[in-house]
C-alpha positions in Angstrom: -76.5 -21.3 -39.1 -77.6 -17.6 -37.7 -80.8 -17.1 -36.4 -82.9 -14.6 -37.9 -82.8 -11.1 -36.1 -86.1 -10.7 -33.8 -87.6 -7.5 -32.5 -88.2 -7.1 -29.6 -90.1 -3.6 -28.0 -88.3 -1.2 -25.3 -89.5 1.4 -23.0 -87.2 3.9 -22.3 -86.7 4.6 -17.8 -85.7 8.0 -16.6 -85.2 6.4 -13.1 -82.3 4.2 -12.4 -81.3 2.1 -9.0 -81.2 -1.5 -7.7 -84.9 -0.1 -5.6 -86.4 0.9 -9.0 -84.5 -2.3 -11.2 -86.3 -4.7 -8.2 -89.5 -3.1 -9.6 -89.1 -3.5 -13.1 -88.1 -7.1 -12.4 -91.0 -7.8 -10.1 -93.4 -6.4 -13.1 -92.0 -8.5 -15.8 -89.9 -6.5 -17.0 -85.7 -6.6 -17.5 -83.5 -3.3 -17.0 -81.2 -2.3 -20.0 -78.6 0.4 -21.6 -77.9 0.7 -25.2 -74.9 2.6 -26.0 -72.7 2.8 -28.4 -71.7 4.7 -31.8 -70.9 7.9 -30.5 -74.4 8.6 -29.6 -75.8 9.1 -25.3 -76.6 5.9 -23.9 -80.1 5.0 -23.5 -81.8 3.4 -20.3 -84.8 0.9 -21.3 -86.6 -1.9 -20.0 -87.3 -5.3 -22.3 -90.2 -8.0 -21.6 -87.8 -10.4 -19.4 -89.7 -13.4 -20.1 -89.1 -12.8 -24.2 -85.8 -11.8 -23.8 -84.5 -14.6 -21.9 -86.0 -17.1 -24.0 -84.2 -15.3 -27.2 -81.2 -15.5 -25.3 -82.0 -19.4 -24.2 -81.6 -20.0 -28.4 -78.6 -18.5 -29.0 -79.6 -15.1 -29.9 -77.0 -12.4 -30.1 -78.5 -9.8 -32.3 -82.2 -7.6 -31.8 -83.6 -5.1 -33.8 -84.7 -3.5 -30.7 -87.5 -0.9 -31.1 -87.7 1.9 -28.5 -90.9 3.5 -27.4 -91.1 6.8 -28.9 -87.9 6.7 -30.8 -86.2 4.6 -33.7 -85.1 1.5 -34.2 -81.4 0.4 -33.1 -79.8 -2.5 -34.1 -78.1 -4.2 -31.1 -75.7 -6.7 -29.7 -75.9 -8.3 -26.7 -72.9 -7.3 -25.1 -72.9 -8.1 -21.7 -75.2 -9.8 -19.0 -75.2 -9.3 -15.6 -76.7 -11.8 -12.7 -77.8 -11.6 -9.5 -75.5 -12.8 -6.5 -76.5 -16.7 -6.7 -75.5 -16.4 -10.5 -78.6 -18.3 -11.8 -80.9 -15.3 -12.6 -80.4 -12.4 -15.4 -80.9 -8.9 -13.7 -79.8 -6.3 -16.6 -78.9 -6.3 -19.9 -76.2 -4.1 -21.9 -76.8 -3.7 -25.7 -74.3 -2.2 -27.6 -75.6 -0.5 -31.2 -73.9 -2.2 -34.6 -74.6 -2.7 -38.0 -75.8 -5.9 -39.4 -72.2 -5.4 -41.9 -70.0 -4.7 -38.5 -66.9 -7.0 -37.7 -67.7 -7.7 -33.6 -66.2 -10.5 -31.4 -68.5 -12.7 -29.8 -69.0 -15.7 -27.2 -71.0 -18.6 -29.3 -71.7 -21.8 -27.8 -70.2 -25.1 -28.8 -72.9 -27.8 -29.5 -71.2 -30.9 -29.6 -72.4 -34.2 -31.4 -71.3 -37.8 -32.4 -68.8 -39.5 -29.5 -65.0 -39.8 -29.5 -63.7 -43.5 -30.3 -61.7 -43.0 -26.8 -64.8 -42.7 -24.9 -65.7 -46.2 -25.3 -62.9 -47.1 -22.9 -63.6 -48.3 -19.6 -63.9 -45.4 -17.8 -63.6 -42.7 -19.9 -65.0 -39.8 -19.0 -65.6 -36.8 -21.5 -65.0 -33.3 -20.3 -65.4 -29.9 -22.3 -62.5 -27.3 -21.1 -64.3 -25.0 -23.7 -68.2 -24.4 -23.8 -68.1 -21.6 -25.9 -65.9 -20.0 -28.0 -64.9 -16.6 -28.5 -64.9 -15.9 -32.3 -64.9 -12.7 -34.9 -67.3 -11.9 -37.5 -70.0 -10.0 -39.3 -73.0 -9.4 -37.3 -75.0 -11.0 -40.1 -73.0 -14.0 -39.8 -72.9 -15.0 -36.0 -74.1 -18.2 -35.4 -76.6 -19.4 -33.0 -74.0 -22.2 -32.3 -70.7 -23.8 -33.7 -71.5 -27.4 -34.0 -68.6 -29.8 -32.9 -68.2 -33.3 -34.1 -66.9 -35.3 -31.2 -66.4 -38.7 -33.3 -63.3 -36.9 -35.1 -61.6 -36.4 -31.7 -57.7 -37.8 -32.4 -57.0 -40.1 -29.2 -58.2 -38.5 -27.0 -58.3 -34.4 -27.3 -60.1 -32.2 -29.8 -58.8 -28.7 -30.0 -60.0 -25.7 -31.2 -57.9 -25.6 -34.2 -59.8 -28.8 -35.7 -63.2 -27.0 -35.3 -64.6 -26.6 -38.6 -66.4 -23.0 -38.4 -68.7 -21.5 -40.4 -67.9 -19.4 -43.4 -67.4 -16.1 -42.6 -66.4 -16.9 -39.2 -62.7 -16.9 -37.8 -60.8 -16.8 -34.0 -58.1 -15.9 -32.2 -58.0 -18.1 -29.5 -55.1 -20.4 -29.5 -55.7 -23.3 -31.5 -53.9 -25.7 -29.5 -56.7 -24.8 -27.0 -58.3 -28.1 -25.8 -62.2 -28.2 -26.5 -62.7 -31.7 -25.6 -60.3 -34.2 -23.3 -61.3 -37.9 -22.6 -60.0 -38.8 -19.3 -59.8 -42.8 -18.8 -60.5 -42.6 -14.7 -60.7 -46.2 -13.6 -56.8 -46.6 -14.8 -55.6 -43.8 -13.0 -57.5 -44.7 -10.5 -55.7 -48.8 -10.2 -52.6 -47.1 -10.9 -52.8 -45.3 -8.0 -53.9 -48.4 -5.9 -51.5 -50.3 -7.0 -48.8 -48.1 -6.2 -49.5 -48.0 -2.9 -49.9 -51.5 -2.6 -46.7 -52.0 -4.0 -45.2 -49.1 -0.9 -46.8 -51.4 1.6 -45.3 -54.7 0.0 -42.1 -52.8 -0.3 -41.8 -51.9 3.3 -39.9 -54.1 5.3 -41.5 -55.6 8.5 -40.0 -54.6 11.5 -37.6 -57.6 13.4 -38.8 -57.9 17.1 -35.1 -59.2 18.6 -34.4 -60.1 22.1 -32.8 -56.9 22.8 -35.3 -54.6 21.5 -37.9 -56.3 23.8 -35.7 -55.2 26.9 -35.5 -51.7 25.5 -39.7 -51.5 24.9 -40.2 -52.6 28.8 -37.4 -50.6 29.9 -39.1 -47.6 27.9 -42.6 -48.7 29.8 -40.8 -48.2 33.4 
């Protein structure tokens, strides 16, 4: 399901620099460029706060309407973080139209449980947490939901994704999404096969002679 397109309100910045971006952030407010169709790119700044929580739902799409100026339709088309990676500092919106073919990231939401996991010691892990796919913008989806419970074994691959209509990828779909990793049985293995090198290794014969070599060694 897509989400519905919000709107969100830009002011347009003559002055550009990490000093000046540190300001905007401090104030509230989130650095950004729209570029795109041909036409000069243009420097703005976005309410953070509403932005990131946009983002936080899976938006990709704004109708983003700058001070003074018209409305553009935009895609989120990259993000860029500060040095610790956990913070958004600037935004890059690239102009489209809603009937544009774009590739985009969309999350993978999975649900249900594979059959494997029930195992002792399984352990699910998702190679994949997104998913690069192609489509109109009209049609991306907040999310492409993933039902774990038909996982084969124990692997779910990209190819047995069921995506929405309208919505294709590239990516290869041999691609693992899911793996279920039974850890405890490695684990024995393991144990056991170095059990079975110490076992193996035959203790070491203390004879007469070898005594006399030992204390002839020590003088």
């Amino acid at each position: 399901m897509a989400h519905d397109t919000p709107t969100i309100n830009a002011v347009p910045r003559d002055r550009t620099g990490s000093r000046f971006a540190k300001r905007l952030r401090d104030a509230g407010r989130l650095p950004a460029i729209i570029y795109g169709h041909q036409i000069d790119p243009q420097a703005v700044s976005v309410d953070e706060k509403e932005v990131l929580t946009h983002l936080g739902h899976g938006t990709h799409v704004f109708f983003v309407n700058i001070e003074g100026a018209a409305t553009e339709t935009c895609l989120v088309k990259d993000l860029q973080f500060g040095y610790l990676g956990d913070n958004v500092i600037h935004v890059d919106f690239a102009r489209v139209d809603l009937d544009e073919e774009v590739e985009v990231n969309v999350r993978l939401h999975f649900v249900g449980a594979p059959k494997a996991a029930i195992k002792p010691g399984a352990v699910v892990n998702h190679p994949l947490n997104e998913l690069e796919v192609i489509c109109k913008v009209n049609a991306i989806p907040d999310e492409i939901r993933v039902d774990a419970s038909k996982t084969v074994e124990d692997m779910l691959t990209v190819g047995e994704i069921e995506l929405p209509p309208g919505v294709r990828t590239e990516v290869d779909p041999e691609t693992p999404v899911l793996v279920v990793s039974i850890i405890a049985e490695e684990e024995a293995a393991g144990e056991a096969a170095e059990v079975a090198g110490v076992e193996s290794a035959e203790p070491e014969v203390i004879t007469e002679a070898k005594v006399v070599e030992k204390e002839a060694e020590g003088d």
